[in-house]
Every structure is written in C-alpha cells, then in structure tokens.
LOGU-7277 format. One record per residue (C-alpha): residue in three letters; y, z, x. Coordinates in steps of 0.25 Angstrom, whole numbers, plus 5000, padded with zeros to 4 digits. Each point is the difference from the previous one (the first is absolute). Layout:
BEGIN
ALAYZX ...
This chain:
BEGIN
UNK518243224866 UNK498650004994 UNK499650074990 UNK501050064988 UNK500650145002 UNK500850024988 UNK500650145006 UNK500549935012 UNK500849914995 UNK500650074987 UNK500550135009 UNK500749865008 UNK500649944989 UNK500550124993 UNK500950015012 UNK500449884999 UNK500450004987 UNK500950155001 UNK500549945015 UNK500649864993 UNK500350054988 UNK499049884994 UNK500350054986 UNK501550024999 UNK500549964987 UNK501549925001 UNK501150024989 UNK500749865002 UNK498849905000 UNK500049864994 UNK498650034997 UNK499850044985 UNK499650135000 UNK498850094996 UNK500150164999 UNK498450065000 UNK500050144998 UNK498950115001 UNK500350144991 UNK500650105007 UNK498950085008 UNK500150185000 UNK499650025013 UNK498850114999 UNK499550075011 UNK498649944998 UNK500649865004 UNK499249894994 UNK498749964996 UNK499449864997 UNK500450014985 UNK501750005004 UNK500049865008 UNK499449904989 UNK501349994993 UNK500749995014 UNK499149885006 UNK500149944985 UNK501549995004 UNK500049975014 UNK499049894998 UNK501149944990 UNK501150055010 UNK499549915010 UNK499549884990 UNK501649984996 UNK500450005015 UNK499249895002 UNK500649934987 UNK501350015006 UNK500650114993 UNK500950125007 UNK499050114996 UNK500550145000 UNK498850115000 UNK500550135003 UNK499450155002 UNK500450144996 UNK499950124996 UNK500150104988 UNK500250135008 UNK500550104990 UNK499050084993 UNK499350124995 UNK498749985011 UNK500850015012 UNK500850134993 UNK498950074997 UNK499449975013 UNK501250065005 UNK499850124992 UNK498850025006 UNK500349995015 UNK501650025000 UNK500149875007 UNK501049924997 UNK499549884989 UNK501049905009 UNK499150035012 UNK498649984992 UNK500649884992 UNK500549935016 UNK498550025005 UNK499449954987 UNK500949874999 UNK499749995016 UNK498449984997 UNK500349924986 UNK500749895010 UNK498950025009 UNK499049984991 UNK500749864994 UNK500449955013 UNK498750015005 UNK499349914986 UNK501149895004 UNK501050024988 UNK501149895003 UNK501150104997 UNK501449985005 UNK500050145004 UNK501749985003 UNK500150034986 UNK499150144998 UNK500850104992 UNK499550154996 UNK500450084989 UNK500350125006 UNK501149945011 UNK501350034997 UNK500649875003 UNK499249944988 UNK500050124990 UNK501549975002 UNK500049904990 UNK499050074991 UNK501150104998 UNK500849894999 UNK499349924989 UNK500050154992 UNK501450005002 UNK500249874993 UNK499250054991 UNK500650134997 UNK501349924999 UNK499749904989 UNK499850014986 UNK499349894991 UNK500949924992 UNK499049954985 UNK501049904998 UNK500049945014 UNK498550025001 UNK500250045014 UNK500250125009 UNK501650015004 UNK500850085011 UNK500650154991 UNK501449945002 UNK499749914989 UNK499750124991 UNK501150085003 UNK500949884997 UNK499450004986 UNK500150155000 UNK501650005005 UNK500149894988 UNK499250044989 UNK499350145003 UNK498649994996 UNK500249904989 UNK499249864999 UNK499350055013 UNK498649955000 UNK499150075012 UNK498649995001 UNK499650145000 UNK499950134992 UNK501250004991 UNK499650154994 UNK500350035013 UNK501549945000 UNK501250064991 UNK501249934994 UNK501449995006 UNK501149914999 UNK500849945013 UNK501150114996 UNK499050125003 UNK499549925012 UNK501450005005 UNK500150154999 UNK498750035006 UNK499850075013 UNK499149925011 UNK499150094995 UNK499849984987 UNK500249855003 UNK498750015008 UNK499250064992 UNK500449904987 UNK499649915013 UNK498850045003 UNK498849964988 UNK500649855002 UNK499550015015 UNK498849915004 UNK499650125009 UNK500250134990 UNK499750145001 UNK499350084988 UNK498950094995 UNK498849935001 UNK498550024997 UNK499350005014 UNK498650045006 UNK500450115009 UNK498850065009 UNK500350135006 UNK499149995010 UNK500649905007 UNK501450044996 UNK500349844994 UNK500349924988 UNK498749905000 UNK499949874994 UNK498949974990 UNK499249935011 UNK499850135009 UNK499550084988 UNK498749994995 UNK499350104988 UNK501050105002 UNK500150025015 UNK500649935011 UNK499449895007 UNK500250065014 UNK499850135002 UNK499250024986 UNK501350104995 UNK500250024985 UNK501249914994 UNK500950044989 UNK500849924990 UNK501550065004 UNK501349974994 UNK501049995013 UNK501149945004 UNK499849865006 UNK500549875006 UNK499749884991 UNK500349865000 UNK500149934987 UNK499149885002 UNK499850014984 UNK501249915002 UNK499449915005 UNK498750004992 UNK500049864991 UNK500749935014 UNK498650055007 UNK499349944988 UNK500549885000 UNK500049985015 UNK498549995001 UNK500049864993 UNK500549955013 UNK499250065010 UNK498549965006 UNK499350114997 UNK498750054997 UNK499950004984 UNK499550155000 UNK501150055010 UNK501249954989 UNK499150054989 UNK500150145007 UNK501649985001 UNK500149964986 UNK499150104995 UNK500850115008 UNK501449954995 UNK499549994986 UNK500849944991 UNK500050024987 UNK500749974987 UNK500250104990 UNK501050094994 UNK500550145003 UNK499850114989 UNK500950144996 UNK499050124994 UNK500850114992 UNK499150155003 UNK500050104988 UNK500850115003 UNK500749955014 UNK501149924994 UNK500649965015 UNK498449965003 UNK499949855002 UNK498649955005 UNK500349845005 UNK498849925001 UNK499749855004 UNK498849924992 UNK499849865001 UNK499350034986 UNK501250054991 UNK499249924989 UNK499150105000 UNK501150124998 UNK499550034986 UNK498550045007 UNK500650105011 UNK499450124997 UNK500350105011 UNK500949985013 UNK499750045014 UNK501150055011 UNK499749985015 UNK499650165005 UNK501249995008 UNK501049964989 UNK501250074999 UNK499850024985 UNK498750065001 UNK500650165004 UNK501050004988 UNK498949944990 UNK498950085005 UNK499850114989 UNK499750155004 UNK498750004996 UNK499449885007 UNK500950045015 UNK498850065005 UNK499149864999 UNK501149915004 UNK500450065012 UNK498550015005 UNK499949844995 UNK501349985009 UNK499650085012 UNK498749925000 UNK500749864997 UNK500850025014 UNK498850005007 UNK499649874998 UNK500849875005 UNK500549904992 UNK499049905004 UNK498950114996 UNK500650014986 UNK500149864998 UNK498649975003 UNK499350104993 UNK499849944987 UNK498850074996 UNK500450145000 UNK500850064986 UNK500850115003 UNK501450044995 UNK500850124993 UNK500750034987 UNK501350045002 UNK500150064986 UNK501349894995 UNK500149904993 UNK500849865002 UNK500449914986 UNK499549845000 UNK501249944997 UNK499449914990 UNK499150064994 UNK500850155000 UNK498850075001 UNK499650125009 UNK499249975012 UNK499450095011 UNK500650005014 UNK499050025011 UNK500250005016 UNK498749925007 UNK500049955015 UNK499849864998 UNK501449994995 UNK500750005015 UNK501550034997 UNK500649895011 UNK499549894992 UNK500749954987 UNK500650134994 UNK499050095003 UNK499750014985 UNK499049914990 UNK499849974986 UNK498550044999 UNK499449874991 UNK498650044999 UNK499449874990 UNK500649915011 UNK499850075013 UNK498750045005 UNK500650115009 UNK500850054989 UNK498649984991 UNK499250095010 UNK501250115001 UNK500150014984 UNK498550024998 UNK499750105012 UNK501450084993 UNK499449984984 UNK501449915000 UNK500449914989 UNK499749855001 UNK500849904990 UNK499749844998 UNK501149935003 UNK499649854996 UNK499049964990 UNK499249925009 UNK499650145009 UNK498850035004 UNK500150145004 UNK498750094995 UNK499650025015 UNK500949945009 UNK501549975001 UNK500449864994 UNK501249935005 UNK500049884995 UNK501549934995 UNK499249944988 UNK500150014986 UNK501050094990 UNK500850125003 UNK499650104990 UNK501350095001 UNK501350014996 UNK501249915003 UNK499149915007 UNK498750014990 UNK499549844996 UNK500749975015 UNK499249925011 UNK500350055015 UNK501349925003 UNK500650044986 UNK499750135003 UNK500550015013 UNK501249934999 UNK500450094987 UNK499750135007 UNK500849995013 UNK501349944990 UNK499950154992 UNK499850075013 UNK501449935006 UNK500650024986 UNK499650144997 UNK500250055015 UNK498650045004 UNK499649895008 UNK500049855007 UNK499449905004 UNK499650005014 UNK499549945012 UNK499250115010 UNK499350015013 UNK498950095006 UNK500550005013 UNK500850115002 UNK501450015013 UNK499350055013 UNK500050125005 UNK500649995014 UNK500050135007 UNK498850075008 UNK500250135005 UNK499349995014 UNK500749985013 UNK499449875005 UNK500749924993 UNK501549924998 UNK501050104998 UNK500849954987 UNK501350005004 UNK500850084990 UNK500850145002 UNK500550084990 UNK501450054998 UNK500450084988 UNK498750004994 UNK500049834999 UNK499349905009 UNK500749915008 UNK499649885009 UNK500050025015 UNK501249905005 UNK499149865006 UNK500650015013 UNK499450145003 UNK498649964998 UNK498850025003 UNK500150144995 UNK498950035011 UNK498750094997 UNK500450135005 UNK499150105009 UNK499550114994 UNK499150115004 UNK498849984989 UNK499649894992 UNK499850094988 UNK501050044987 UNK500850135003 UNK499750104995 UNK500850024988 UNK499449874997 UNK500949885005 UNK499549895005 UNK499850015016 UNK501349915004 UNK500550144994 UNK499750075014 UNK501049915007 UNK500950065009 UNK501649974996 UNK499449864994 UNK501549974991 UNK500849894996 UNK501350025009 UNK499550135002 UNK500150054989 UNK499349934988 UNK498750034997 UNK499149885001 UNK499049974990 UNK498550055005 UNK499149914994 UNK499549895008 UNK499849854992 UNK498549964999 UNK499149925007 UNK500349884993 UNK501349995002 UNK499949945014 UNK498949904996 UNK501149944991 UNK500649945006 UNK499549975013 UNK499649855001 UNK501449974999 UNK500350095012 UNK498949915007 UNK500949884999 UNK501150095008 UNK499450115006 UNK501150025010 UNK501349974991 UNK500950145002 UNK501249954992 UNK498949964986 UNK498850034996 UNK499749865002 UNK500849875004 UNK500549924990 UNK499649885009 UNK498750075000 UNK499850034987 UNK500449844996 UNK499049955007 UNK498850074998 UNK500350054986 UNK498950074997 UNK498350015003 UNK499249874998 UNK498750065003 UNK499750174997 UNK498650065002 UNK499850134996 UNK499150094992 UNK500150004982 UNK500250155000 UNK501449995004 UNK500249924986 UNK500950104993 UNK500550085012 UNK500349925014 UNK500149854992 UNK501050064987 UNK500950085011 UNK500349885009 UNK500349914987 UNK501050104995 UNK500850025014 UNK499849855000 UNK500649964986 UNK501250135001 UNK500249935017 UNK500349884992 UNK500750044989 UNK501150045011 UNK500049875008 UNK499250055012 UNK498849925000 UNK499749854993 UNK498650014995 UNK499750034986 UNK498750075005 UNK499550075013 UNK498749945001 UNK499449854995 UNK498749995000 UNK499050135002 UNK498550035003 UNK499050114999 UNK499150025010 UNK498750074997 UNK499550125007 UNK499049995012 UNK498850104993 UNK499350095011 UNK498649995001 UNK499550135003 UNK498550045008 UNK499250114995 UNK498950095006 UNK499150074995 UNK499850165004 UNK498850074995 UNK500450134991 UNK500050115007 UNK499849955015 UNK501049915011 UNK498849874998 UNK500549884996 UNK499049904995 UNK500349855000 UNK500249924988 UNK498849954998 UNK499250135000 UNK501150104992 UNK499249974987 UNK498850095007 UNK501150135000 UNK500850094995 UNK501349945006 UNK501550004997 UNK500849885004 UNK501250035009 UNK501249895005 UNK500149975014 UNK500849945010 UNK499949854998 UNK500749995014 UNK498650045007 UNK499149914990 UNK499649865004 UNK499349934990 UNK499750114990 UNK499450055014 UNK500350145004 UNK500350045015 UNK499550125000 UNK500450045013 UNK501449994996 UNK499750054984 UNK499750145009 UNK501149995007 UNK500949974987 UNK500050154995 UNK499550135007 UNK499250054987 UNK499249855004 UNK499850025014 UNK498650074998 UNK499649884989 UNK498549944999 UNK499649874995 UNK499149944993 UNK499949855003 UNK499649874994 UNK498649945006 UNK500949935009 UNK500650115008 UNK501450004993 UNK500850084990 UNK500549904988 UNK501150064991 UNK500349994987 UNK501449914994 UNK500949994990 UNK501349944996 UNK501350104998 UNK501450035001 UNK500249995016 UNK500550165002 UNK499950085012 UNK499050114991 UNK499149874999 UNK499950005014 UNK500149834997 UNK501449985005 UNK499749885012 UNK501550005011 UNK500249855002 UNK500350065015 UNK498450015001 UNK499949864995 UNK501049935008 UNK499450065013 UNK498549964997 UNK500449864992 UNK501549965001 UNK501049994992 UNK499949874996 UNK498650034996 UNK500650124991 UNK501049914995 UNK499049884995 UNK498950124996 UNK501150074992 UNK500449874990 UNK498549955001 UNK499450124992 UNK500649924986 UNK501349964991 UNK501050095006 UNK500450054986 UNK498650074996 UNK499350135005 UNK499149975013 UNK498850085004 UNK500550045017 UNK498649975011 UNK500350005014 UNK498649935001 UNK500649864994 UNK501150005012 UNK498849945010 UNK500149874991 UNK501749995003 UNK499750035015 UNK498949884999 UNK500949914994 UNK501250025011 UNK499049985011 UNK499549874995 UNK501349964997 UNK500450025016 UNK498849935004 UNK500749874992 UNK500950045012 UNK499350045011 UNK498549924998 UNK498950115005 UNK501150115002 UNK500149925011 UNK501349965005 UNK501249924990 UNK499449854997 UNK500949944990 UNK500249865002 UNK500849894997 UNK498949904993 UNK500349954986 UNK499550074989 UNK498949944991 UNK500250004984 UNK498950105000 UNK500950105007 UNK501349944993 UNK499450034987 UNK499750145003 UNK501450045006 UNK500649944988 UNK499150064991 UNK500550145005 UNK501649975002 UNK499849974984 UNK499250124997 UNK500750125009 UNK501449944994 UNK499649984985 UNK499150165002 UNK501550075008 UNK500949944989 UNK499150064989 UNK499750135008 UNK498649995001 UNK499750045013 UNK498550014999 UNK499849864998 UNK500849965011 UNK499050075009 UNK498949954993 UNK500649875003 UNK500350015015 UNK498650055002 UNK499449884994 UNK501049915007 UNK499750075014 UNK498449984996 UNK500249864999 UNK500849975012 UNK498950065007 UNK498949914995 UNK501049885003 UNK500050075015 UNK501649984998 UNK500750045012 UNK501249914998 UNK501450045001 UNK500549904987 UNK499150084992 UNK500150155007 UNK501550015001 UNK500349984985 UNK498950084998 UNK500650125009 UNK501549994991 UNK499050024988 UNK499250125006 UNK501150085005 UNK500650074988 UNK498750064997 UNK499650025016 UNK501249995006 UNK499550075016 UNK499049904999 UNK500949874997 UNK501350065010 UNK498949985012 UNK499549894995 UNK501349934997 UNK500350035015 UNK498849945007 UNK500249884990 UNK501449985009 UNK501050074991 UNK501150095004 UNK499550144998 UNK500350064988 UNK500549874992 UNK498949984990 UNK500750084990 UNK501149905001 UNK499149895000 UNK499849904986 UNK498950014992 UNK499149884998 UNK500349894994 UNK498849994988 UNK499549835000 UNK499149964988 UNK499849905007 UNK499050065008 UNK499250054988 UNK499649884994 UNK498649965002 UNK499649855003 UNK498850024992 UNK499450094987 UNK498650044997 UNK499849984987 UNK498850064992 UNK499549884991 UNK499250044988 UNK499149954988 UNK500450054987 UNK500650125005 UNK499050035010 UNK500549995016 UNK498849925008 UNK500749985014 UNK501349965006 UNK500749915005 UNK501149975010 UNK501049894997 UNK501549975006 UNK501150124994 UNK500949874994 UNK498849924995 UNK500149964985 UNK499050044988 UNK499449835001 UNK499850025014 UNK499450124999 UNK499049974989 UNK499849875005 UNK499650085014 UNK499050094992 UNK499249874993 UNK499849945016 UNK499450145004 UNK498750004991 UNK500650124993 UNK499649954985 UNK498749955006 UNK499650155006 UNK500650084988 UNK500249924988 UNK498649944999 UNK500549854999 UNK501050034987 UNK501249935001 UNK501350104998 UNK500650004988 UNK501350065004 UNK500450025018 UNK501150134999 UNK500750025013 UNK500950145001 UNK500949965013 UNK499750095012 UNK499050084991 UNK498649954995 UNK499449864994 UNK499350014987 UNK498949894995 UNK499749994987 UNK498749954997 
C-alpha cells in the first residue's frame, strides 16, 4: 500500500483489538503480574480534550512495555457515575441523570477507543449500576458493623464488643472514638437493657456513626457540600450561597485509622509532595489536653488541646469555635447582639475559607471569663472564626508571645501579652522558641522538657488535663442529600438505625418524580413512592458521596463479575493490589486517604491481603491551552491583525482555536463562529492574512482553547496524538498545548514507514545481514526506550526513537534484523502503526503485543576505534584515531611516528606523555 494513512489502519485495528479481545487480562497466569491503573474518569458531557489523555497514554505506553516483558498486565476502565453534575442537569431538564450519565459514558469510550487505549474492556464497571453499588452498601455495612478495638489496633466485627459488654459492660473497653459521647454501664445493666437501648450504647463504637455534625449546607442546590465544591462562600456549581449548618450525618471514623495512614506512606512510591499533603492533613501532634474553670458557670468546662502546655503560664485569653456549644450559655446579655451577628456571618464562609484567611482579625467578646488553671487568673473569653469547632475541642488557649496569630489577635483587641521564657523576643512579633528559662511559677528556672514533663503530671494529678496525642484530621462525613447517589442502606425502626440484611441488597435507587428536596425540606429520595424496608420501615434519605464508589473500585477491576463477593479471594491473591496508578495530585487528601482507609478497615477483616491499595503513584501535569486573540477596534465589528493593533483603539477578544491555523485566522469560518461576527471586517497583514494574537492558560471552554483529540485523530492519527502528547515534556510538569508541533509527530511516523515501505512504494524489507552501523543504532535505542519506560520518561523516548529512525535513514536500512525489533520497540508508543507493520513483517495479526522485547547487546556498541583529541599543555591541536583496545605506549608511540611534536611542539622533547583512555592525550612540553 503506498503511502502512510494512519486513519485507515487505526479504525482497522481497533476492530481488531474489541473483536479478539487482544487485551483480555487472565486471573490464573503463571506470568508475574502487573496491574496499571488510570484515576477513575467523571464522565462529563463535554467529553474530552487534549489535556485528559496525557496521563492515559503515559499508562498505556507502560501497559503495553510490561506485556512485552512477559508479565500478565491488567489495565482496566471505568467510571465514576454518581455525582452532583448529572443531578443538577437533571434538575434542569427532568431527565433522568441514569440516561445523561449512559450517553455520556457511551462517547467517553468512544472517545478512548478510538486513541488506542489497550483497555481490557471485559472488566469496565460504573458507579451508578446496581450490580457494583451492591458491594458499596456492602462495604458500609461492614463498616457500620464494626467497632475498633485500641488494644487490638485493628477494626473487629460488633460481636466481639458485645461479648465484652455481656462480660464486663463498658469496663476496660478501649474504642477509638468519642468517649464524651459513650456512658458507663456494667454487664448487669447490659443484661437488662431493651434491644434499644443496647443499640443505642452501640451505636458511638460504630466505624459508620450517625451524629450532629458541622456541614456546609447550600440551600440552593438542597445538598451537604464538601469543602471542594465551595469556594468564597458560595457553591462551586450553580454560585449558591453555603452555610455552615449543624445536621445530622453519616460519618465514618477514619480518625481511627489516623497514625496507621501515617505510618503507611513510608512504604509506598509516592511523589514526596503528595504524602506531605496526607501527613499534613492527618496531622499528628503530641501535646497535652487542658480543663478551663469559667467565673460564675460552675458546670462550665472549656477543654482545649496545645502542643505547648509549656507555655500555660502565657495564656492570656481563650477562643471558642462560633459553633461551640458553650458559647450560648457563656455569652453575656450585653454582648448577644455582636455575637450573634459574628455567628451569622461565620456560617457563611466554609471551613476552607476560614482556615486560609490569615490576614483578616475579627472575633467577638462574649462578656465571660475562663480561669488559667496555673496561673488562676481571670482571662477573657472570646469567639473568632478561625477556631473551626470539628478540629481538636473547638476551644484554644490564646498564647500570644508564642504564637503570631494569637500575637495579631491580642494587639488588634488591646489584649494582654506575657513572656513566657527569658530568651523571647516578643516587641513586634510572636517568639516561639523552646529556649532559655521559664520565668513562672512551679516550672520558673525550667528548660522546655522539665517544664513540659512537670506540667502534664499536675494536670493528671490535679484532674484537669493529660497528656495527649491528636490529629487534625477529623471522621468523614458520609451523607449527601441528592438523589444521584448510593442509597445508604439503613432503615429506621423505633427511632434507631439498623442495617438492611446482605441478602437483600442492592437497596436500589428508587424513581421519583423530581430530583429536587421536598418541600418541607428532605432530601429528594424523600418524594419516593412506598420506598420501605419490608414495607414498612422508613429507609434512610441520604444518599453516600462521590467518593464512596472510587474506593474501592480497583479491587472490583480484579473481579468485575463475581455476584457471590465483592472480589474473588483467588482474585484478590493474585493481583493484590495496583503496581502502577496515574492520576492527578489534587485527589491527595480526598480520592488517595479514602481508598487507604476502606483498604486498611477491608484488611483489618481478613478480606483483602495488601497492606495498601496502591504501590507506586504519579502525577501527571496539566496540558495548558494556548489560547488565540483578535483584536476589535472599540466601538466597531473591524478586527485588525496582530501586527497593526498597536495603530488602534482595540480590545483583545478569545476566539476559537478550532478555526486558527498557525496563529492564522479563517475568517470565512471566524464569520460564520457567531452571528454578531457575521458582518466582521478585517484589517490584514501586508501579506493578505489575518495573524492572531496567543497565550498560554488554563484549557476551559470560556477560553475557547479547548483542542477535542477527535479533531486531531482525524487530520493526524492517533498514534501521532499519542507520541505528540508524551513529546511536549516530562510527563510530571505543566506543558504549554500547540496543535502546530503535531506536523513534527506526523513527519516522524511517515519516515518511519518509509524504513518499511522505501518511496512509499510498496513493502521492501529484506533479508540481508545488517551492518554494525545499523546494529549500533538498533541497540542504542532498545537500551534508551527501555532504560526512558522503566524511569517514566516518556519525552526522551520519543526524542530517541526520532533520532534512531533519522539514522536508519541515512544508513538507507531496509532490513528485517534491524526493522522488526525496531517495530516491538515502536509499538507501545504508536501502536496502529507497528500492529501493520508487525503483519507485513509476516506475523499473526495482532500478536505484537505478545511479542518479547529486544534482547539489549553491548556488544554492539563498542567501537573498534576512538578519536581522541591530543594536546600541548592543555591546549587541543588535532585528533587522532587509534584501535579502542590499544594501550597508552602504543598510543604515544603512534603520536611521536606522526610528526605531531614536530608540527605543534616546536622540536621540544615532552617532559611528561598523559593518555586518559578513550578520552584525550595531553603532551607536556
């Protein structure tokens, strides 16, 4: 077939791949195994653009690399399908979101399939199907049925509480949790209890809980948002305002698992600045807990937690979160007014909000007074909003000599500030340092660890306090109060939530007439028609959220069709967990702490083997858009080009990149775009054409910069996307997007089939024995491309084949020792290209993926001779060719036969010859 047309043959061999089923993963192989996993796409209605695939190809290119080492390489694809877009889309239009979310997924895959993904398809799961958010519900089942046992370490099935309970009631029990939130009882009370009363003693041990919980609650959209979909105040979709909101919701107690997460992260692969965001998020700290008396509220207690109880003696005031439930009972008459308006303004504003903010001072008196326990001296209480009350107590011990927020706070409020330590430095800043003496009370003349260590033993001896360890990370809320979602499978009987019996799940999402709450305000699964438990419990109406389905879901890969487990055991065995995860860093805290908390609790209970879900991890960076500018003349519809906008009055307006060729604008097309365009006039370049203007941004459909791959598969290829998308630079960093660069890619494939196919002509490859030259520069690659894939750098690879290609050409090497390894090395990158090539080369078609990768001989490499730079004192003269093995007498004896001294050392006899083997001869004269 002359001539190279990639279209052709990449529409053939994606047939060929879905028809044989090229890609199909085995359970049972003696092959060692290799599990590459791309993050869970959201199929959008927008489909994708150029930006989504880097991280896909990256792991394909590895995908197909490893079956070619041998190994049994599972690469699956699926989809996250629950979420708020398709809702409120529904919403919008009164479909259904099942129906929007099924054509969305149907041009996702069409849209991969068509960029050559090697995806074993037979495995593809979604979210939203019943037959997997079975064993979602399940996993909250086994959650909700567990407890965790602190002398264990380990999360255990509630049968092995209640037998402590039957036992020895409450005694000697040590949960991780709340314990404020647990009472007292003895086994003989326990005895005497009704099953509901036993449930509810029950119910704060449980791994999934129900309780009062701060929560960003948006009206507008009728849902509990996570800190992620709220942004200054509002919502992220929709722009509505959000409210901080005490409710009652689902949690699951990952704090339980918070120094096991910690720990984990020494034993994973990961980039350093994702496990630096886990660690910060968990955030351990090692302090001590503290009791505050209030004047004139003797059943008034303020707990707060400081990894500073040094510096007691220096805390001056304390601050209450605006939510804490002391601050209505300590709030006196006087001061109601400004601390109600100070709450109402504080539930505007997210957690995230709050926490940033560290430039604003604002807070209100509440009129009380709390007593430092050490110092017994009166100190203000005062509510401000960067005290959140889910973190730590919701309470702190304002220090401000030692802490510059507390510094800022106490100047802007005229409040007092006490040196702690002789060595502070506190006249314009906060001073924390840990050095010197301690100028106070029982631990005055004390250094840090004296100090410390005498504190925390009169807190535990005088009953206001101990020693503590904390973490930031707070139990995650779980329910969402949307419809397009998991239903949690609980129902309510007496007042008490009980676990829909295993056998009867799914608890399948029922229909209901809206997708909005109702209207006295419940969520929408509330408009269900007769939707009860046996038909007569009322189920819960929250739905879980999206991450809930994502945690899970690379085990489900492994078994995608098991109805009797959420994954084989055989199954699991084997493939234990994910070698290889692409994905993007800002799932660090959310998507990447999920999963290794389902992962760690699956464990706990025997039902995995893998200490952690995924072993080594990568970043991809983001494609940026470069967007195209004209330029229209204030007050008219004239565009002038580029190069003549500084002559006018002009704003500069985005236009679609889709009609710009080379920062050339068709302005046919550009009238055509929009109807305000249609009568538009231009003012050229001398040349005739209309040049825009660029720039690099964020790709975003307001930008106008969003490139489909669809455009770019038809005009290039696939395989030209795929080498032009890992080309643009280390696949970790941010790379500029210019559809101009993808002529290079195309070049570079159509020399490569003219090694094939000399001319374009017809396919020449012989049989001849292949010189050293050529031998030289196949090995040269097979080390590169294998040495580049095994550290991930992909762009180098490229670079390398192109160079290897070039030489080949040069060497007119049309040979089938040289062409046919060189055809294994190609395909992971283009892999249309090297399935027809592999065929003409007389293989079975379709086998190349199943073919070994080339055998790398240094043999090859070495050279017979070296040309070596010969110098007088230092300075380089000529060079000379001598024999690769020849010694250091035999070369300085072949440099005095050639006249070198004669011509550059003006008769001089050397005082010293230095030969550097394989690198340069210096005379010393």
């Amino acid at each position: 077939m002359p001539g190279y047309y990639p279209q052709d043959i990449e529409k053939k061999w994606q047939a060929h791949w879905k028809e044989n089923s090229t890609f199909k993963a085995d359970n049972n192989s003696a092959k060692p195994k290799y599990y590459v996993l791309d993050m869970f796409p959201y199929p959008s209605g927008a489909g994708l653009h150029v930006g989504h695939p880097l991280g896909y190809i990256a792991s394909d290119i590895v995908t197909r690399y490893k079956r070619l080492q041998g190994f049994n390489v599972l690469h699956p694809m699926g989809f996250d399908s629950f979420g708020l877009p398709a809702e409120q889309y529904a919403i919008q239009t009164g479909q259904h979101p099942e129906k929007t979310t099924r054509e969305n997924i149907a041009r996702y895959i069409e849209q991969l399939s068509s960029l050559g993904f090697s995806y074993d398809w037979s495995r593809e799961v979604r979210t939203s199907d019943p037959s997997y958010y079975k064993w979602t519900q399940w996993i909250f089942l086994k959650l909700f049925n567990s407890w965790y046992n602190l002398d264990t370490d380990r999360a255990e099935p509630l049968k092995t509480l209640l037998a402590k309970f039957a036992e020895n009631g409450s005694q000697g029990v040590r949960a991780a949790g709340d314990e404020e939130e647990r009472h007292d009882f003895t086994a003989g009370q326990w005895q005497m209890w009704s099953e509901k009363q036993k449930l509810q003693a029950v119910h704060p041990y449980r791994l999934a809980y129900q309780s009062d919980t701060y929560v960003n609650w948006c009206a507008g959209l009728g849902t509990v948002l996570s800190n992620d979909e709220v942004k200054d105040g509002l919502s992220e979709r929709g722009g509505f305002p959000v409210e901080r909101r005490l409710m009652p919701q689902w949690n699951l107690r990952i704090t339980a698992y918070a120094d096991r997460l910690l720990q984990g992260l020494d034993h994973i692969d990961w980039p350093e600045a994702v496990k630096e965001m886990q660690r910060n998020w968990i955030g351990k700290s090692i302090g001590a807990e503290v009791t505050f008396e209030v004047q004139g509220h003797e059943q008034a207690q303020i707990k707060v937690y400081t990894t500073r109880v040094d510096t007691i003696y220096g805390a001056t005031f304390l601050v209450l979160a605006p939510e804490h439930e002391l601050v209505k009972e300590l709030t006196t008459p006087g001061q109601q007014a400004e601390i109600q308006d100070y709450i109402d303004a504080t539930k505007r504003r997210s957690e995230r909000d709050r926490m940033a903010d560290t430039k604003t001072v604002s807070g209100a008196f509440t009129g009380s007074y709390g007593i430092n326990p050490f110092s017994n001296e009166p100190i203000q209480i005062w509510i401000a909003d960067y005290v959140l009350a889910g973190y730590g107590t919701g309470a702190v011990m304002a220090v401000p000599s030692g802490d510059q927020r507390d510094y800022v706070f106490a100047k802007h409020f005229s409040l007092p500030i006490v040196q702690v330590v002789d060595q502070q430095q506190i006249e314009e800043q906060a001073d924390p340092t840990k050095e010197g003496k301690y100028l106070h009370g029982l631990i005055q003349g004390m250094g840090y660890k004296e100090a410390t260590q005498t504190l925390i033993q009169q807190l535990e001896e005088r009953g206001i306090g101990k020693g503590k360890t904390n973490f930031r990370i707070r139990d995650a809320i779980f329910g969402r109060q949307r419809y397009w979602g998991e239903p949690i499978p609980i129902y309510y009987k007496d007042g008490v939530a009980y676990g829909v019996a295993e056998e009867d799940l799914p608890l399948v999402l029922p229909e209901i007439d809206e997708y909005k709450p109702t209207e006295t305000g419940e969520p929408p699964l509330g408009r269900a028609k007769d939707w009860k438990y046996k038909g007569q419990y009322e189920y819960e109406l929250s739905t879980m959220p999206g991450w809930a389905g994502s945690s899970w879901y690379f085990l489900r890969y492994m078994d995608p069709t098991n109805n009797e487990r959420f994954v084989g055991e055989q199954a699991e065995q084997y493939w234990q967990n994910v070698d290889l995860y692409l994905g993007g860093a800002e799932h660090a805290t959310g998507h990447l702490l999920y999963s290794r908390f389902w992962h760690l609790f699956l464990k706990d209970l025997g039902l995995v083997t893998a200490a952690e879900p995924f072993q080594k991890l990568i970043n991809q960076g983001m494609i940026l858009g470069r967007s195209n500018f004209v330029y229209r003349i204030n007050g008219t519809n004239t565009f002038v080009t580029a190069g003549k906008k500084d002559q006018h009055e002009t704003t500069a307006l985005h236009v679609d990149v889709n009609i710009v060729n080379n920062d050339v604008l068709d302005a046919e097309a550009f009238k055509k775009w929009r109807p305000d365009y249609a009568s538009a006039e231009f003012i050229l370049e001398d040349d005739g054409r209309y040049v825009c203007g660029w720039e690099v941004e964020k790709m975003s459909k307001g930008k106008f910069n969003v490139v489909s791959p669809d455009t770019l598969v038809d005009q290039y290829g696939a395989d030209a996307l795929r080498l032009y998308e890992m080309f643009l630079g280390p696949l970790e960093q941010y790379k500029p997007w210019n559809t101009n660069g993808m002529s290079g890619v195309a070049g570079f494939l159509k020399k490569l089939w003219r090694l094939y196919h000399p001319q374009d002509g017809d396919f020449a490859v012989t049989n001849e024995a292949a010189t050293p030259a050529e031998l030289k520069a196949l090995h040269k690659a097979i080390k590169k491309v294998e040495e580049d894939i095994e550290k991930f750098s992909f762009n180098t690879t490229v670079s390398a084949l192109m160079i290897t290609v070039n030489e080949l050409t040069a060497l007119d090497s049309h040979k089938r020792a040289i062409l046919e390894p060189l055809c294994v090395l190609v395909s992971p990158y283009a892999p249309h290209l090297a399935e027809e090539l592999w065929v003409k080369l007389g293989h079975e078609a379709g086998s190349i993926s199943s073919a070994s990768y080339p055998e790398f001989k240094e043999e090859f490499l070495v050279e017979d001779t070296v040309n070596y730079p010969v110098a007088i004192n230092g300075k380089v003269r000529e060079t000379q060719q001598f024999a690769a093995a020849a010694t250091a007498a035999e070369i300085e004896a072949a440099v005095r036969e050639s006249g070198f001294l004669t011509r550059f050392a003006e008769g001089k006899e050397p005082k010293k010859f230095i030969v550097v083997p394989g690198r340069m001869v210096n005379v010393v004269v």
